[in-house]
C-alpha positions in Angstrom: 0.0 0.0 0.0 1.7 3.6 -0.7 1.3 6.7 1.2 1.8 10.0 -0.4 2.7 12.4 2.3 2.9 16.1 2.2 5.8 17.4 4.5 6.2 21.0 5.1 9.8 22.0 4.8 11.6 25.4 6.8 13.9 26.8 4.5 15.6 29.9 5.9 15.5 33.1 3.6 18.7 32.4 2.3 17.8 28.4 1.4 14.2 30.0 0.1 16.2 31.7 -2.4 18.1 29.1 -3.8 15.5 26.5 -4.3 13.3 29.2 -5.8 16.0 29.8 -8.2 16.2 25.8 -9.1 13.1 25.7 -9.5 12.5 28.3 -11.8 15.5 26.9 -14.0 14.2 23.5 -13.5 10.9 24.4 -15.0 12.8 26.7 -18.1 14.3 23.7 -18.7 11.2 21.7 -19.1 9.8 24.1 -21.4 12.6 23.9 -23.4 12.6 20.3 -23.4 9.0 20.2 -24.2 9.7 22.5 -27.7 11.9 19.8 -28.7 9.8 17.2 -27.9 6.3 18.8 -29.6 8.9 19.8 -32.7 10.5 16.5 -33.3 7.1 14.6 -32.3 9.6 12.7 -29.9 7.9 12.2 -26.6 9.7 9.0 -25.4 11.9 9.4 -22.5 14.9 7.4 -23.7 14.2 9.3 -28.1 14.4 12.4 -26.1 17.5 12.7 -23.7 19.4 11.8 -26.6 18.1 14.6 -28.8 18.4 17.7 -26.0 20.5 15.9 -22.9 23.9 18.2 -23.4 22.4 21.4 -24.9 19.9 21.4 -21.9 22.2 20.6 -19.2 25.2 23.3 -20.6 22.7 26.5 -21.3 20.4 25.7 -17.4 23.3 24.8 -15.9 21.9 21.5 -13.8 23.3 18.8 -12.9 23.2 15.4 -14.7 20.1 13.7 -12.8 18.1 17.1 -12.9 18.5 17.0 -16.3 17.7 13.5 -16.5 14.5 14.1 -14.2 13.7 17.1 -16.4 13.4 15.3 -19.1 11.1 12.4 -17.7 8.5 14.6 -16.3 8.6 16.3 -19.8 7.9 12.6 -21.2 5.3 11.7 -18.6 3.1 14.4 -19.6 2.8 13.6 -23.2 2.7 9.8 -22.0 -1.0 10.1 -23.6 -1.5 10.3 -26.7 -4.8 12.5 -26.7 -2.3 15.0 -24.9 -0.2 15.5 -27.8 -2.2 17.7 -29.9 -0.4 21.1 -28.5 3.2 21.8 -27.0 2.9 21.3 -23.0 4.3 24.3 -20.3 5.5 24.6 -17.4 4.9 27.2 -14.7 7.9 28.6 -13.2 6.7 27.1 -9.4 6.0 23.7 -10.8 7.5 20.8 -8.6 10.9 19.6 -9.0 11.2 16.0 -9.7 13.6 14.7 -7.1 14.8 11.2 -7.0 17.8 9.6 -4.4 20.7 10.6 -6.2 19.8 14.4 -5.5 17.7 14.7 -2.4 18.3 12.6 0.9 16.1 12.0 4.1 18.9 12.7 6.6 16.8 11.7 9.8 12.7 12.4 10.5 13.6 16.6 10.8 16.2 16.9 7.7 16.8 16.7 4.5 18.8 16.8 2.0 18.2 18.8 -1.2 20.5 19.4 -3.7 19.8 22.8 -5.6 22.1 25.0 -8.2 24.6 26.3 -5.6 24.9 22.6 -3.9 23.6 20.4 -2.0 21.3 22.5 1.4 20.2 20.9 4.7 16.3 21.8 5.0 14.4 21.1 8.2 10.9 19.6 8.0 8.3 19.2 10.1 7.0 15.6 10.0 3.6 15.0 12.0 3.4 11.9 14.3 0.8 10.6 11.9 3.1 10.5 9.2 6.1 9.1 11.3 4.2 6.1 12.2 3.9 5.9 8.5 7.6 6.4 8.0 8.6 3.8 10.9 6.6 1.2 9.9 6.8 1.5 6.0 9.0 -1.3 3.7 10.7 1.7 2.3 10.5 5.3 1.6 10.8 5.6 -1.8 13.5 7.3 -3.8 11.5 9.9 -6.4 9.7 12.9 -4.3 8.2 15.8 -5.4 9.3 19.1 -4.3 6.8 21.4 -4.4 5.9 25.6 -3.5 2.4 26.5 -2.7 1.2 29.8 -1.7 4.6 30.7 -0.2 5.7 27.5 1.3 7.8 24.5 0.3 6.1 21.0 0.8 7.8 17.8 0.4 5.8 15.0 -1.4 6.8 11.6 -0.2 6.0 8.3 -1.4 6.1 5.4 1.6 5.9 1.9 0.5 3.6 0.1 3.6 2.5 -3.3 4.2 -0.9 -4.3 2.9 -3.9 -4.7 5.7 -5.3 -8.3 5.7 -7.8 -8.8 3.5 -11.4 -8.6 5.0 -13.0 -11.8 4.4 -16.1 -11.3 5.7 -19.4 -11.1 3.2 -21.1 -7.7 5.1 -21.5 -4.5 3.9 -22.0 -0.8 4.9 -24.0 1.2 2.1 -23.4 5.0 1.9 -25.7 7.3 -0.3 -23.4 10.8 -0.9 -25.1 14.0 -1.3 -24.9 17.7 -0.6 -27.8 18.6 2.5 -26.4 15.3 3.7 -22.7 14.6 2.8 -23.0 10.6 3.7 -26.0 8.1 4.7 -25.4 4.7 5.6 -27.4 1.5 5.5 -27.7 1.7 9.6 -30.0 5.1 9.3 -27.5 7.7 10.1 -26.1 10.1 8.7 -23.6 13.3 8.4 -24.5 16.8 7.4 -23.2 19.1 5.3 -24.5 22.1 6.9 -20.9 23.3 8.0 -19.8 23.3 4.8 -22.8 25.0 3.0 -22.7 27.4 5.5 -19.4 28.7 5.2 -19.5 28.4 1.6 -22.6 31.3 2.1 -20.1 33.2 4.8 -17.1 33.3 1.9 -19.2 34.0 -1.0 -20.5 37.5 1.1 -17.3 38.2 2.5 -15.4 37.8 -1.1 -18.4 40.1 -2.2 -17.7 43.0 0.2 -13.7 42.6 -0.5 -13.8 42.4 -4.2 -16.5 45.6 -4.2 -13.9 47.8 -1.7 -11.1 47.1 -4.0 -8.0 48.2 -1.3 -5.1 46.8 -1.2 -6.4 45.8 2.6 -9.1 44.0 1.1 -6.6 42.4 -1.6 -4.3 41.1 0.9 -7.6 39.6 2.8 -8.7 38.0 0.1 -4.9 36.4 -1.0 -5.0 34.7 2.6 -8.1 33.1 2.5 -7.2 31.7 -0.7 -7.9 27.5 -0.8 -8.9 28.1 2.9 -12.7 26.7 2.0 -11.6 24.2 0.3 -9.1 22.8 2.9 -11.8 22.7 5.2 -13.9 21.5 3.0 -11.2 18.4 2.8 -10.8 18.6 6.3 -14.5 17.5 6.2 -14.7 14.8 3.9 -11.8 13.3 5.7 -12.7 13.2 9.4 -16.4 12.0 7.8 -14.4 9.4 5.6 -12.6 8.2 8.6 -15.7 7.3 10.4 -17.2 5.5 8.1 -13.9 3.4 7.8 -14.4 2.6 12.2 -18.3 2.0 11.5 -17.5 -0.4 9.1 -14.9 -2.0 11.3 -17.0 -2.4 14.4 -19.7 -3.7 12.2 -17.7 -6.5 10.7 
């Protein structure tokens, strides 16, 4: 069973800097790759790294396995063909493909991460949740995703975890999904969704009244509460989710 989790890394300014700057050459890289790609109607990985490999790695300056990781998430997203109608880009604070050659889990607060001035020691912040994970996964594996959103740098990790025995009984637990009422199950109960509709009123008014004043107060208000209804609304689904999971459990 894998485990994709999302670790919040604490870069000092300095660190901030330079993996901003990797990142941004990273993803110049990938446009350029994906030109030669959409020109040459070349979108394997192997076809590809031997048409751009050198001229990419001598005018963006990064290292051999950046390159090389480059390259492959270039080819994984014209890996269908329906997606190879129109030349693919890349936004300047798109994830960096990290594998084990350039970024190392040095213990459960530090890593590793090798950038265009060297190799930096990040802290990160991992949850007890996800360091059960960690301790009790077959491996952590090698590729991870480095990723910046609104402001902050998250690490994407992929843990490798034994598979839960297989539930033999012949039960079942049916759930009806809706909107008024987010989940009903088979044993008459069921979970509202009046938090959520609610607040979804409360931000709908309130970006109303900012977007009408127009300040750069208002602005700023509206920057932060960006994605914040639709974490809770996440936060939601997943605490409901998680019950479910226990009902089901205790039932069978």
């Amino acid at each position: 069973m894998l485990y994709t989790l999302k670790i919040r890394l604490y870069p000092s300014s300095e660190q901030s800097e330079q993996l901003l700057h990797t990142m941004k050459q990273f993803n110049a890289a990938c446009n350029a790759i994906s030109k030669v790609a959409f020109d040459n109607k070349t979108f394997g990985k192997i076809k590809l790294q031997k048409l751009c490999y050198y001229r990419i790695r001598e005018e963006f300056k990064l290292s051999a396995q950046m390159v090389v990781r480059a390259i492959g998430k270039v080819a994984e997203s014209y890996s269908e063909k329906a997606k190879r109608d129109n030349q693919h880009y890349f936004k300047p604070h798109g994830a960096i493909v990290y594998d084990d050659r350039i970024l190392t889990v040095k213990s459960i607060d530090t890593v590793s991460i090798l950038t265009l001035d060297g190799r930096i020691l990040v802290p990160m912040a991992v949850c007890e949740y996800h360091s059960s994970i960690i301790n009790n996964a077959l491996r952590v594996r090698g590729q991870a995703d480095l990723g910046y959103i609104d402001g902050k740098f998250y690490l994407f990790l992929v843990a490798d975890c034994p598979e839960e025995p297989e539930n033999t009984h012949d039960g079942f637990l049916g759930v009806d999904l809706g909107i008024k009422k987010i989940a009903t199950t088979s044993d008459g109960k069921y979970y509202s969704g009046a938090k959520v509709k609610n607040l979804r009123r409360r931000n709908f008014k309130l970006r109303q009244k900012l977007q009408s004043k127009g300040t750069k107060s208002a602005k700023r208000l509206l920057k932060n509460r960006h994605r914040k209804e639709s974490r809770f609304a996440a936060d939601v689904n997943h605490c409901i989710s998680k019950k479910l999971v226990k009902v089901a459990k205790g039932i069978f």
